[in-house]
C-alpha positions as CSV (number, residue, x, y, z in Angstrom):
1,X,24.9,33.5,-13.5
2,X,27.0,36.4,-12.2
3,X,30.5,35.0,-14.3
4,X,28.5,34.5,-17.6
5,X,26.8,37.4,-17.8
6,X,29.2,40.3,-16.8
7,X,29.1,43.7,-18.4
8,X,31.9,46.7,-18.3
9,X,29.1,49.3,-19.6
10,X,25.5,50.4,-19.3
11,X,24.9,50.5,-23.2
12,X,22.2,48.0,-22.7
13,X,20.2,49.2,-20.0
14,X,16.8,46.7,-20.8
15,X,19.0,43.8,-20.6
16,X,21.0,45.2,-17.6
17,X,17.6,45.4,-15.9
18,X,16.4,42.1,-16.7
19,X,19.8,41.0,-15.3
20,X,19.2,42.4,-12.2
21,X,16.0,41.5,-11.9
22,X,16.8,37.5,-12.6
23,X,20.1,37.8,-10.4
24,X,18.2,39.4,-7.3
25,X,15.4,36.7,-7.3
26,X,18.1,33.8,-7.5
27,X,19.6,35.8,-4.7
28,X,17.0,35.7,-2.5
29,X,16.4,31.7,-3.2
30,X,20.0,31.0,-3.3
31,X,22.9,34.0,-2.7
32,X,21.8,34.9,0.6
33,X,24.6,33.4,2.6
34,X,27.1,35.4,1.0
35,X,25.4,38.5,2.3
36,X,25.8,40.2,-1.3
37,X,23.5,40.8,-4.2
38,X,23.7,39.4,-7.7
39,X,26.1,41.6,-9.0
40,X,29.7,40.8,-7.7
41,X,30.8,41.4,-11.4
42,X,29.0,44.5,-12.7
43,X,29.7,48.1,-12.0
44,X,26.1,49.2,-11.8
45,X,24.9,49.4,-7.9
46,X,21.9,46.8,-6.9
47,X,18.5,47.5,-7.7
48,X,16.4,47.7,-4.9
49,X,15.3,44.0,-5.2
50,X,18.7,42.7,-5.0
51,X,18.9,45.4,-1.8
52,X,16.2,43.0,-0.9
53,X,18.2,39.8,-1.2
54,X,20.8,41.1,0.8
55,X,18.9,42.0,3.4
56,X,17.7,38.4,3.9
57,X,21.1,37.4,3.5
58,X,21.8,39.7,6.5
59,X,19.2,38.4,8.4
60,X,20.7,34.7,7.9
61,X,23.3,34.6,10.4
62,X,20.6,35.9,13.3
63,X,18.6,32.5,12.4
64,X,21.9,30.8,12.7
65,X,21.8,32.3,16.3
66,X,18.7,31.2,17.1
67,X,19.6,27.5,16.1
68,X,22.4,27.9,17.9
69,X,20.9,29.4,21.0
70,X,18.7,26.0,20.6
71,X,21.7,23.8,20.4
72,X,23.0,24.7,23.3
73,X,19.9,24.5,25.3
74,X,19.6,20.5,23.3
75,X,23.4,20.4,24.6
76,X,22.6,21.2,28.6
77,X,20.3,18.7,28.5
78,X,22.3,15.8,27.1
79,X,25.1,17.2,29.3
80,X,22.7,16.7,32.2
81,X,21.6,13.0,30.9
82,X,25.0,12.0,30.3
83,X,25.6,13.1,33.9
84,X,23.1,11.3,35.0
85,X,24.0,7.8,33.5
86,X,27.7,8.4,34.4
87,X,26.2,8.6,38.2
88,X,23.5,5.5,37.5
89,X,26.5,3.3,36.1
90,X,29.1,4.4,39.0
91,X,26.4,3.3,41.4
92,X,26.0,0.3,39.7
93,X,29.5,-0.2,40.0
94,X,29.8,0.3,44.0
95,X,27.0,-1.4,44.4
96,X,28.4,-4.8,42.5
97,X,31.6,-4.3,44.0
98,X,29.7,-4.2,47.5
99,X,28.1,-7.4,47.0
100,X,31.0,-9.3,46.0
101,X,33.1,-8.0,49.4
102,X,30.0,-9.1,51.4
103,X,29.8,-12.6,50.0
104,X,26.6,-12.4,47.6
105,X,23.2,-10.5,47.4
106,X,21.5,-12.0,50.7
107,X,24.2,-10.9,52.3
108,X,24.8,-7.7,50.9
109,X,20.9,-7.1,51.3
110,X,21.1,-7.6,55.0
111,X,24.1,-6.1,55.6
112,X,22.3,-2.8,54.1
113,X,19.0,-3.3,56.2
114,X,21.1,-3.4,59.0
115,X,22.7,-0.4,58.4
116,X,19.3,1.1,58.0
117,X,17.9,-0.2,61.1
118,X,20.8,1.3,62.9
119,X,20.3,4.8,61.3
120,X,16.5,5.1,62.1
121,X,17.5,3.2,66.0
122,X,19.5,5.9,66.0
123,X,16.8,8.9,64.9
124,X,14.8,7.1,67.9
125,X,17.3,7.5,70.4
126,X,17.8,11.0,69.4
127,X,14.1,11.7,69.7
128,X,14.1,10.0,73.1
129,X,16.8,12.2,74.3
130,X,15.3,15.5,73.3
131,X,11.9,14.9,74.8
132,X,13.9,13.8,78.2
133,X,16.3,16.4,78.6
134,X,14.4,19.5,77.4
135,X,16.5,22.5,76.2
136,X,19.6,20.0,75.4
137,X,21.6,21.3,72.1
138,X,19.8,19.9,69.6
139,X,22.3,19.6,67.2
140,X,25.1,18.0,69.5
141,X,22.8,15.7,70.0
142,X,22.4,14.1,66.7
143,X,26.0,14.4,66.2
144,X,26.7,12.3,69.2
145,X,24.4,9.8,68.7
146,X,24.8,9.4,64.9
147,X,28.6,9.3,65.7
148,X,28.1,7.0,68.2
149,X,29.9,9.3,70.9
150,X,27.1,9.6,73.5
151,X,28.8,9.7,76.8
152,X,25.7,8.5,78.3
153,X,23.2,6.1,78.7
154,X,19.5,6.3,79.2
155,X,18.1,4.3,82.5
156,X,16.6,1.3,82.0
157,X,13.7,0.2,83.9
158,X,14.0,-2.1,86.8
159,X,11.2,-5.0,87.1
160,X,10.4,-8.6,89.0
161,X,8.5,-9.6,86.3
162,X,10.4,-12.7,84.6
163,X,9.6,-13.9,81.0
164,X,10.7,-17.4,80.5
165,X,11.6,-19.2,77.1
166,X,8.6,-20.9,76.3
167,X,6.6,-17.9,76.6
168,X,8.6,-15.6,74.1
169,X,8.7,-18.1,71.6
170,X,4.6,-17.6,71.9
171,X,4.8,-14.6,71.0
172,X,6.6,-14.7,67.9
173,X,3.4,-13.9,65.2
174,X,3.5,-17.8,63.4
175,X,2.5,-19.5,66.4
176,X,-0.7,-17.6,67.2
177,X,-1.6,-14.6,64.3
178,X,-3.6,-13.0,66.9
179,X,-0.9,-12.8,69.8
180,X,1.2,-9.8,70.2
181,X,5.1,-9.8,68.9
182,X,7.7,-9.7,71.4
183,X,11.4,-9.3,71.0
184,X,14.3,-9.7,73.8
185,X,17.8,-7.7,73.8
186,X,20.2,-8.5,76.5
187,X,17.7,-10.3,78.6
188,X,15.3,-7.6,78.2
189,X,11.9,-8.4,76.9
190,X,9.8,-5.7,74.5
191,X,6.1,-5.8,72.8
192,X,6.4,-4.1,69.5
193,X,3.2,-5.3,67.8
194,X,3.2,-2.1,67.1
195,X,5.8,-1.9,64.2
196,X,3.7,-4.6,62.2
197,X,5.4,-3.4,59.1
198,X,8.6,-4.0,60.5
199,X,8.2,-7.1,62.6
200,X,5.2,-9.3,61.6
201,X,5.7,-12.6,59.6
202,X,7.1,-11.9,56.0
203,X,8.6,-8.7,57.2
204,X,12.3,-7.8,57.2
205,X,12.8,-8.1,60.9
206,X,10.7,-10.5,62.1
207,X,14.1,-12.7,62.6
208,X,14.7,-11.1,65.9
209,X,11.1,-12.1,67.1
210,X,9.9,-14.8,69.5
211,X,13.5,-15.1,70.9
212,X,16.9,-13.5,72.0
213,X,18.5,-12.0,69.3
214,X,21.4,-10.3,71.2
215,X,24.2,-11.4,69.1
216,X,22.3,-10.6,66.0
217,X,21.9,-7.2,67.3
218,X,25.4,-6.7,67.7
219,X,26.6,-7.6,64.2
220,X,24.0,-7.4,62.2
221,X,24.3,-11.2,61.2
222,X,20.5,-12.8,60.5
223,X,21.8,-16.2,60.1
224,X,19.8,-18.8,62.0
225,X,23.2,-19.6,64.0
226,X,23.6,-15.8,65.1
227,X,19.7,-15.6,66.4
228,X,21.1,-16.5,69.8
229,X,21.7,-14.3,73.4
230,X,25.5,-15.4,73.3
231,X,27.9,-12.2,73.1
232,X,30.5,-15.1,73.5
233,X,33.7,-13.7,71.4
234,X,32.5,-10.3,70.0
235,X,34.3,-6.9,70.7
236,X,33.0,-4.2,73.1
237,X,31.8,-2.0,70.5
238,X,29.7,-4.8,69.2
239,X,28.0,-5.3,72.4
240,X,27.7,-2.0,73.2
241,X,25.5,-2.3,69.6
242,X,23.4,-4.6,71.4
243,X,23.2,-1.8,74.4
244,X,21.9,0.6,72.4
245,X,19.2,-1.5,71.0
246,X,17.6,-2.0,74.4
247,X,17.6,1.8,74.9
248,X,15.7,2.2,71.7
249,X,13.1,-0.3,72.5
250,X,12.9,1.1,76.4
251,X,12.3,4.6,75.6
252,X,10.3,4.1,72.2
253,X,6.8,6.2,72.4
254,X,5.2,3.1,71.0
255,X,7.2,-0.4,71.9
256,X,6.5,-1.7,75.8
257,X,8.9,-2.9,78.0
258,X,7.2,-6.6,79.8
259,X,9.9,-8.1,81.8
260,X,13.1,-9.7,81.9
261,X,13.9,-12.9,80.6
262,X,14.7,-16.0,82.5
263,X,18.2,-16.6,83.0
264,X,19.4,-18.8,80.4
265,X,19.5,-22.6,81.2
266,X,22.9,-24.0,79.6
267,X,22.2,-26.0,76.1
268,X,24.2,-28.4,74.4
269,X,23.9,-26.8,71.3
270,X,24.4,-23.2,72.0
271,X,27.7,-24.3,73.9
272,X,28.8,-26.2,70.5
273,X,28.0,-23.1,69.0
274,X,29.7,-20.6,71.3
275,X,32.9,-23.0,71.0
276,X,32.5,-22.7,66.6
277,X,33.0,-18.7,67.1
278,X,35.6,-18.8,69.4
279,X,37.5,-20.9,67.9
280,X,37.4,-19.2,64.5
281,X,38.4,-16.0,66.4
282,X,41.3,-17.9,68.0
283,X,40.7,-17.7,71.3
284,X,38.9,-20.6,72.6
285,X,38.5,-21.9,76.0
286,X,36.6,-24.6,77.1
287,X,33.1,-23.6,78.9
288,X,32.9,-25.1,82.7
289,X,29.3,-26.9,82.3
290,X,28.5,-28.3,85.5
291,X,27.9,-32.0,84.8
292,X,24.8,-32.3,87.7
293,X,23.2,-29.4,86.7
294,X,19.5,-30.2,86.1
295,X,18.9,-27.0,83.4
296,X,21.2,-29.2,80.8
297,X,19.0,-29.8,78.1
């Protein structure tokens, strides 16, 4: 509209007006983002309805800002989700890569419930040592025993009374629903019917009831062949795992201690086994088993 009808004079002033009139209302609807009126071409200054359409035009950019303003808070967000499936995915990742160093997902899955057991043995242990040695630093407290550089070890409690075999496996919540759930660690006996969630039948630890579970304790193995007392071929710092176990279940405010168990009668099958795990470490020597002895079963 503004290159057809262009006009060096005023000598036809109606026409000029009806111009205007026609170039500031197209302005309004479709000028505006140039920020002028109607007449780029003609010497005559804006009416004030084409001052109108240029003061929307003005105002244009400042909606702009507003969308812009919006965009960015629309880009924070899908910053903040793309973050968050970059983590999701990268955890993914570990964890697959995880399970295929650890042999599978059983193993991977108890492998991690170990290392959770271990962590909240641990909270216990701290707790135990705070309410017995009052005013202690809190803090270098949970740093030793998290870090597993306690120089010390809690007392355990002497006792006559003997446990024997037959009796723990009694107590092992299949046998008799009703009967309390018992656990041994290094010879050491322990009612913890109280951690039903963590020990009854169906649970994640009921492995380590009705028997002695030291080795299993001290690697974190739950294979029927590592449910056994036999620390035959492991390290010291994996029986000093075993250790700390029976600390955590002898100064627990709501496991018991009940005795010690009988001393272990020598059996056939646990000697086969002892020899399998020595031998795979490379250092086996053969057991003396005392050919007249009447415990060989």
């Amino acid at each position: 509209l503004a290159s057809t009808h262009t006009y060096g004079s005023r000598e036809k002033p109606d026409q000029d007006h009806r111009v205007a009139e026609h170039g500031a209302e197209h302005g309004r609807h479709h000028c505006c983002r140039h920020g002028t009126g109607i007449y780029t071409h003609v010497n005559k200054p804006p009416s004030s309805s084409s001052s109108m359409g240029a003061n929307e035009g003005a105002k244009a950019p400042g909606k702009g800002e507003e969308k812009g303003k919006g965009k960015g808070k629309g880009g924070f967000g899908a910053g903040l989700l793309r973050f968050s499936i970059f983590v999701s995915t990268m955890v993914v990742l570990f964890g697959c890569m995880a399970i295929a160093m650890l042999g599978g997902p059983e193993k991977a899955s108890d492998a991690l419930n170990y290392r959770a057991m271990r962590f909240f043995r641990d909270l216990g242990r701290v707790k135990a040592r705070r309410r017995l040695y009052a005013g202690a630093n809190a803090v270098q407290v949970y740093s030793d025993v998290l870090m597993g550089r306690e120089t010390d070890t809690l007392e355990l409690a002497e006792t006559d009374e003997v446990v024997t075999f037959e009796e723990l496996a009694q107590f092992d919540g299949l046998t008799d629903p009703n009967a309390p759930l018992w656990l041994a660690v290094r010879g050491r006996v322990y009612d913890v019917s109280k951690g039903t969630s963590f020990y009854a039948p169906g649970k994640n630890y009921h492995a380590f009831v009705g028997k002695d579970a030291t080795r299993a304790f001290c690697t974190g193995c739950l294979e029927p062949a590592c449910l056994i007392s036999s620390t035959l071929g492991l390290s010291d710092a994996q029986v000093k795992e075993a250790d700390r176990w029976a600390e955590y279940y002898e100064h627990h405010d709501k496991y018991t201690f009940i005795g010690k168990l009988e001393k272990p009668r020598v059996d056939i099958d646990e000697l086969v086994e002892e020899a399998l795990f020595a031998e795979e470490d490379g250092d086996y020597v053969p057991p003396a088993v005392p050919s007249d002895s009447p415990d060989l079963r």
